[in-house]
Residue frames as a rotation matrix with the C-alpha (Angstrom) as fourth column:
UNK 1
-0.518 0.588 0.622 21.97
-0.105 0.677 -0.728 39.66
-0.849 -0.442 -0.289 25.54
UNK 2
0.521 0.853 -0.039 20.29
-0.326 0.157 -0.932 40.51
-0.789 0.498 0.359 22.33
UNK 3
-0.064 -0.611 -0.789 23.08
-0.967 0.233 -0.102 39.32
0.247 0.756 -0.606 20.34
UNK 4
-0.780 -0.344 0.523 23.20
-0.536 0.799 -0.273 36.12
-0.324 -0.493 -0.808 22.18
UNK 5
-0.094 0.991 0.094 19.32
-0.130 0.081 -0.988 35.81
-0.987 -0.105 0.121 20.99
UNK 6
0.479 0.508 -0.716 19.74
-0.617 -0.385 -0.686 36.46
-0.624 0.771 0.129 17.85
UNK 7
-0.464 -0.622 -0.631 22.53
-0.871 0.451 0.197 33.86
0.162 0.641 -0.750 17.15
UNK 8
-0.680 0.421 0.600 20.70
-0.033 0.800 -0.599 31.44
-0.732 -0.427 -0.531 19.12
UNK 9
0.143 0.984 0.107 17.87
0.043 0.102 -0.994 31.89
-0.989 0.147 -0.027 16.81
UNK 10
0.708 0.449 -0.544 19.59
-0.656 0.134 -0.743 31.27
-0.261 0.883 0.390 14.03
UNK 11
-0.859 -0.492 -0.141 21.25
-0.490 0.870 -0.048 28.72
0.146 0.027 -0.989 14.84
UNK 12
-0.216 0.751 0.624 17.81
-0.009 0.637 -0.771 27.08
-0.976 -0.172 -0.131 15.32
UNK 13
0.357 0.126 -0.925 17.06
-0.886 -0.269 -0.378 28.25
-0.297 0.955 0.016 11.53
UNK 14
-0.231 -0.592 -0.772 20.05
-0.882 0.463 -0.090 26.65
0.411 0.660 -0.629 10.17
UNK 15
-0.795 -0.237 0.559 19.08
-0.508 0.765 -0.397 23.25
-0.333 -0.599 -0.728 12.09
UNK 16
-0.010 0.938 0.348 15.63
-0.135 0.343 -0.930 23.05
-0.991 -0.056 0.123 12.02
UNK 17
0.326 0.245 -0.913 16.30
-0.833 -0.382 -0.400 23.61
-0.446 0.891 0.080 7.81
UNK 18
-0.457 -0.696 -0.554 18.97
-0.865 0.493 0.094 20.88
0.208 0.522 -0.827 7.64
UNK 19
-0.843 0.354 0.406 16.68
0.239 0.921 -0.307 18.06
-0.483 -0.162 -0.861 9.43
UNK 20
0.315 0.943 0.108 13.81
-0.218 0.183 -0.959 18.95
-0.924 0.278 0.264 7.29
UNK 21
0.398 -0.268 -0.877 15.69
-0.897 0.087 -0.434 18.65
0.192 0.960 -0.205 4.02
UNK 22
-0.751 -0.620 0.226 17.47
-0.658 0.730 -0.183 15.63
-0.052 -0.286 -0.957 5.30
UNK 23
-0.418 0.638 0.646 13.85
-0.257 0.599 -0.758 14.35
-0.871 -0.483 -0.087 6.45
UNK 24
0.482 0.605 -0.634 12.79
-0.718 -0.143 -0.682 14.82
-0.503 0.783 0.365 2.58
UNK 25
0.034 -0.202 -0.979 15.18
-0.934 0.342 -0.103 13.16
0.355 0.918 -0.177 1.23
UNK 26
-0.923 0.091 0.375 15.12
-0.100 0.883 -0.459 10.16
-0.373 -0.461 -0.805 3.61
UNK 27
0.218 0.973 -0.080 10.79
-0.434 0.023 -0.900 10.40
-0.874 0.231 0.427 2.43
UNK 28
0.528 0.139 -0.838 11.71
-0.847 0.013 -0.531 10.12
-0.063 0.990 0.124 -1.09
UNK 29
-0.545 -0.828 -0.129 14.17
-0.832 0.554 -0.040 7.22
0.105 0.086 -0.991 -0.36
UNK 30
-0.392 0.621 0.679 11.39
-0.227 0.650 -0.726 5.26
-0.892 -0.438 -0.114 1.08
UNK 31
0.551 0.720 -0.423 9.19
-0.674 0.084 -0.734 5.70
-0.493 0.689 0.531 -2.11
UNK 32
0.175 -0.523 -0.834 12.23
-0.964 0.081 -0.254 4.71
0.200 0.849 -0.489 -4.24
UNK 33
-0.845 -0.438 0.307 12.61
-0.491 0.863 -0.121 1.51
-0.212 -0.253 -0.944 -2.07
UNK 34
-0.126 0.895 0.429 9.02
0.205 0.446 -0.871 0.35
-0.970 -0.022 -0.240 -1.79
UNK 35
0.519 0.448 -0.728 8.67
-0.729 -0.214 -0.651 1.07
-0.447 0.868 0.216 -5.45
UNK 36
-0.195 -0.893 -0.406 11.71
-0.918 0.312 -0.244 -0.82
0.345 0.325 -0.880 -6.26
UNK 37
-0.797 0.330 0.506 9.80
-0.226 0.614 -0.756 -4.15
-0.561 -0.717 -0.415 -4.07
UNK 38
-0.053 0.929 -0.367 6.88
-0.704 -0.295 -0.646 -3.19
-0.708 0.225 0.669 -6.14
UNK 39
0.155 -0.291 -0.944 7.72
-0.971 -0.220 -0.092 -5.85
-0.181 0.931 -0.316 -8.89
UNK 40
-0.788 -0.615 -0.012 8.83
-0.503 0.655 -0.565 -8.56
0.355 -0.439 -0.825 -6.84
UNK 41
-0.452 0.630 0.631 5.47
-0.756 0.104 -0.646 -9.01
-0.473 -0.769 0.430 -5.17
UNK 42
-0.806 0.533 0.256 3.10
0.575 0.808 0.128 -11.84
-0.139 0.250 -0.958 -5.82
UNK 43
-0.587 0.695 0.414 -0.39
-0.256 -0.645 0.720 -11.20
0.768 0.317 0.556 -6.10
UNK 44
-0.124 0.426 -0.896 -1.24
0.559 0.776 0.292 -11.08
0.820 -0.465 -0.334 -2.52
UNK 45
0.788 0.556 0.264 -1.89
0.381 -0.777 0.501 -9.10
0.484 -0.294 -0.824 0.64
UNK 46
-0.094 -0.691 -0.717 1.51
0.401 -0.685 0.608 -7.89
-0.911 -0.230 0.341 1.37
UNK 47
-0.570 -0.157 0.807 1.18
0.805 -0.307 0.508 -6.73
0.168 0.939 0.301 -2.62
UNK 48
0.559 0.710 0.429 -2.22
0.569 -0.705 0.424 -4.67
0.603 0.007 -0.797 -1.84
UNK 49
0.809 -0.115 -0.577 -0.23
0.490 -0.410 0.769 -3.43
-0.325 -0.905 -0.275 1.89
UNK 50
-0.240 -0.893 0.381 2.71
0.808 0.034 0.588 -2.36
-0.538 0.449 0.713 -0.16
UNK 51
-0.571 -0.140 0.809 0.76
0.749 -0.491 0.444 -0.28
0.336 0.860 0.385 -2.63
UNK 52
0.753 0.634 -0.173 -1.57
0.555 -0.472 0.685 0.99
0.352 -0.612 -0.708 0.06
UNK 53
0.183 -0.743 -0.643 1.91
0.708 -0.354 0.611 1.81
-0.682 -0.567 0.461 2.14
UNK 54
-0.612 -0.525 0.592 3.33
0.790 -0.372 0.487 3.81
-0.036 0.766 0.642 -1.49
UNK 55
0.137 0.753 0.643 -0.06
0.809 -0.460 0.366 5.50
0.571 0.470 -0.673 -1.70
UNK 56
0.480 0.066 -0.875 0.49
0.871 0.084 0.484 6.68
0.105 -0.994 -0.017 1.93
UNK 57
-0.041 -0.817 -0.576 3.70
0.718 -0.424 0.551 8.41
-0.695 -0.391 0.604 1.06
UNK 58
-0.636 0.174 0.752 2.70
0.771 0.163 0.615 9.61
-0.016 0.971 -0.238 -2.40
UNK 59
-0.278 0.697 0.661 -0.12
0.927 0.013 0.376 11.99
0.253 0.717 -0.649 -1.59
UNK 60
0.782 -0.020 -0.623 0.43
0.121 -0.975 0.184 14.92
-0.611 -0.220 -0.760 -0.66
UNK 61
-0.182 -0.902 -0.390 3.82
-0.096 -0.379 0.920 14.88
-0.979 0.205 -0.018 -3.25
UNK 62
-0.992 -0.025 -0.125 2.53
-0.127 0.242 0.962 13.26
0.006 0.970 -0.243 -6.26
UNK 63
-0.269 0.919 0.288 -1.55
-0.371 0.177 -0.912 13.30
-0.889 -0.352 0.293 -6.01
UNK 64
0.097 0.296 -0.950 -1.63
-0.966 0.259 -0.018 12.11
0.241 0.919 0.311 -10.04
UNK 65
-0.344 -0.594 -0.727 0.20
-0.632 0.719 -0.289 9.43
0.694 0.361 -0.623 -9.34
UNK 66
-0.849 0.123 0.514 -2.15
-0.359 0.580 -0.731 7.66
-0.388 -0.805 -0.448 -6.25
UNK 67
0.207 0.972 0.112 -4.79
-0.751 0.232 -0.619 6.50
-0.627 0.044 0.777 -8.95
UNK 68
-0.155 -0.406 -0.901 -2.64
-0.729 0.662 -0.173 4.53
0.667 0.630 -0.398 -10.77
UNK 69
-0.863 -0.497 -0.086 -1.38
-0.396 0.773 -0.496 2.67
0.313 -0.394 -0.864 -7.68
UNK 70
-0.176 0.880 0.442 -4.99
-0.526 0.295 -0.798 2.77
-0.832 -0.373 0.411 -5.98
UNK 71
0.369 0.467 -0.803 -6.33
-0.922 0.292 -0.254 1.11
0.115 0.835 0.539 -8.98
UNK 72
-0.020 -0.596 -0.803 -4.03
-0.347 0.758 -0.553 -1.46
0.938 0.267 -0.222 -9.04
UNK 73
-0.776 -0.115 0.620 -4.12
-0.626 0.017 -0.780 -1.96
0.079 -0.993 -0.086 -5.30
UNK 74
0.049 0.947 0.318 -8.10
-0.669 0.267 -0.693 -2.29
-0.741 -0.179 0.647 -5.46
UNK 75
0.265 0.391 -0.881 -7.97
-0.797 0.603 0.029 -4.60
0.543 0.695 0.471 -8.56
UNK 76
-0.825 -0.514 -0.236 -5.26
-0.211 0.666 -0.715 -7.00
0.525 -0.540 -0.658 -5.99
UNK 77
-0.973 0.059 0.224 -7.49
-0.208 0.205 -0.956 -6.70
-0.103 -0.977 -0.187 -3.46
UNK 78
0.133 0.990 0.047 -10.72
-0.875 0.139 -0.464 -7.82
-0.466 0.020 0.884 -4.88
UNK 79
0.054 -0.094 -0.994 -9.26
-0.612 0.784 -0.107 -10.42
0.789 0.614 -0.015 -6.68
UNK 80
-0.659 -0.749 -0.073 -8.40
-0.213 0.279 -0.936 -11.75
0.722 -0.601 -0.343 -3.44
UNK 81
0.412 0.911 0.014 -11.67
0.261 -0.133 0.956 -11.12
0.873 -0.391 -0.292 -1.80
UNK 82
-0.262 -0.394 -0.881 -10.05
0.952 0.044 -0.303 -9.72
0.158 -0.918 0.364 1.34
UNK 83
0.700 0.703 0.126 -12.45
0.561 -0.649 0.514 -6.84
0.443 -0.289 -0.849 2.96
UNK 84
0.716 -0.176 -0.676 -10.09
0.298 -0.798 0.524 -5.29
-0.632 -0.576 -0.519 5.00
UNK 85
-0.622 -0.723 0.302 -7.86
0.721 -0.378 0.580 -4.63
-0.305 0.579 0.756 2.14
UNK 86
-0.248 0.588 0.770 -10.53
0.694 -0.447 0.565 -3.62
0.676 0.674 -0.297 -0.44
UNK 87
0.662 0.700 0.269 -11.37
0.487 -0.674 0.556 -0.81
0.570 -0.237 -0.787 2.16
UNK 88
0.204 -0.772 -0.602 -7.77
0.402 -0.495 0.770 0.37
-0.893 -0.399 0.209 2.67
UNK 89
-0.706 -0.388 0.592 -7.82
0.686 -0.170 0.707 0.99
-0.174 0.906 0.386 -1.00
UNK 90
0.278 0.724 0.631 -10.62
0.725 -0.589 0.356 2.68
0.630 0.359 -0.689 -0.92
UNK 91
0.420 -0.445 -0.791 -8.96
0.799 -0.233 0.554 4.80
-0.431 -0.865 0.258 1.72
UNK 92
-0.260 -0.954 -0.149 -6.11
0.270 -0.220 0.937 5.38
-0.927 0.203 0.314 0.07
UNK 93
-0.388 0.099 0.916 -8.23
0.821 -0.415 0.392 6.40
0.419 0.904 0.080 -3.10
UNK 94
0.779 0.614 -0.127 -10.28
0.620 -0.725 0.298 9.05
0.091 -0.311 -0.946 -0.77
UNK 95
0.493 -0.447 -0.746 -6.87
0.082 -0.830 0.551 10.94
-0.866 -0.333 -0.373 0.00
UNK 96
-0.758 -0.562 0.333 -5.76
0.554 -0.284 0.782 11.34
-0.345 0.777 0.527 -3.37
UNK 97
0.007 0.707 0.708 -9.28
0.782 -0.445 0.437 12.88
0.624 0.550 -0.555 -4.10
UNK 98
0.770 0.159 -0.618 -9.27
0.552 -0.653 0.518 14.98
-0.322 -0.740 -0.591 -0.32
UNK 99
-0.182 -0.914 -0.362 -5.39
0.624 -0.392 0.676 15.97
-0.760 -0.103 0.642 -1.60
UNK 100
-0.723 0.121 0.680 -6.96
0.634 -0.275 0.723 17.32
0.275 0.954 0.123 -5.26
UNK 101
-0.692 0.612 -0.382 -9.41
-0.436 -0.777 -0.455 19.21
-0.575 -0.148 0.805 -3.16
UNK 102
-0.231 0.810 -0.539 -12.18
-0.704 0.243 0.667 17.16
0.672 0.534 0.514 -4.59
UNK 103
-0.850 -0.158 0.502 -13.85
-0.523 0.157 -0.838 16.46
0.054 -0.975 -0.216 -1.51
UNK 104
0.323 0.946 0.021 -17.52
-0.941 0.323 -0.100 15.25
-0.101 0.013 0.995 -2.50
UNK 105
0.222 -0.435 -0.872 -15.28
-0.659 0.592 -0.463 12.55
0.718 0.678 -0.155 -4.50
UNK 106
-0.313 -0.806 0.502 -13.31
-0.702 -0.160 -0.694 11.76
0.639 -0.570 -0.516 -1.16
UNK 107
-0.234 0.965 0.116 -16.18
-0.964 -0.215 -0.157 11.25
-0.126 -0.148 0.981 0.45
UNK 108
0.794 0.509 -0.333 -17.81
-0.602 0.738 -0.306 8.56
0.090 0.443 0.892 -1.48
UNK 109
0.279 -0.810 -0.516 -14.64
-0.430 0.376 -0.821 6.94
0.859 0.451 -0.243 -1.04
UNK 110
-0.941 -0.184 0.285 -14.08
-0.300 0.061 -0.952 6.96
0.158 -0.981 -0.112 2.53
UNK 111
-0.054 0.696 0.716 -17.99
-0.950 0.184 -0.250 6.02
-0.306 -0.695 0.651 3.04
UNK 112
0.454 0.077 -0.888 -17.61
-0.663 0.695 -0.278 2.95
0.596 0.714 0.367 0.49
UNK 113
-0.804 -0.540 -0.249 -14.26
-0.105 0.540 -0.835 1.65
0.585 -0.645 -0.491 2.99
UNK 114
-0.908 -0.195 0.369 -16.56
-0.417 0.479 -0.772 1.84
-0.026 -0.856 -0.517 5.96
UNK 115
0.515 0.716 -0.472 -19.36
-0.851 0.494 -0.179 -0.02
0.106 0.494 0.863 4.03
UNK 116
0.350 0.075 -0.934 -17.34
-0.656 0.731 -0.187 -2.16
0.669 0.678 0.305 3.40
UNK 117
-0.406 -0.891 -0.203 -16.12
-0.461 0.391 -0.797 -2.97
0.789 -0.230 -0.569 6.42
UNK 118
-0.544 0.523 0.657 -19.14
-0.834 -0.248 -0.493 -3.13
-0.094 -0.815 0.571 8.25
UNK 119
0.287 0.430 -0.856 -20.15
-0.858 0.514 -0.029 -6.38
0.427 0.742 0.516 6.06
């Protein structure tokens, strides 16, 4: 019986390893598509929802790399004047600061979005 346990339980192991590594690289495929889109866009709110969407996936792997896009996100979306963007960008800057552990930062980010949305 305890043998029967103990393969069972690692045969969960070896699964549970192969659909997270499987799940990574399907993650990283996404970026590479939606980055690869990134170029193509106009300057409009599927552009901002796009780089908001990139930011999404982005922060918790690459936290340097979600002020570029935020930036560029928030410049789209103000040019546009379109509130409920401009305060997904600000979002989507607050969790690159919450992901850096630079929570005061976050913050001010995340109270700016629902400023702005309350307008």
């Amino acid at each position: 019986m305890k043998k029967r346990l103990s393969i069972f339980s690692l045969l969960i192991i070896f699964v549970w390893s192969g659909v997270e590594a499987y799940a990574q690289k399907k993650g990283q495929a996404l970026i590479d598509s939606l980055l690869a889109e990134l170029p193509k866009q106009k300057e409009d709110t599927l552009k901002v929802t796009l780089l908001c969407d990139i930011i999404n996936y982005y922060y918790k792997a690459k936290p340097a790399e979600v002020d570029k896009y935020a930036k560029q996100a928030r410049q789209s979306a103000e040019g546009l004047k379109w509130k409920k963007g401009i305060a997904r960008t600000y979002i989507a800057t607050g969790l690159g600061y919450f992901e850096k552990k630079n929570y005061h930062e976050a913050l001010k980010w995340y109270l700016a979005a629902l400023k702005g949305v309350r307008r």
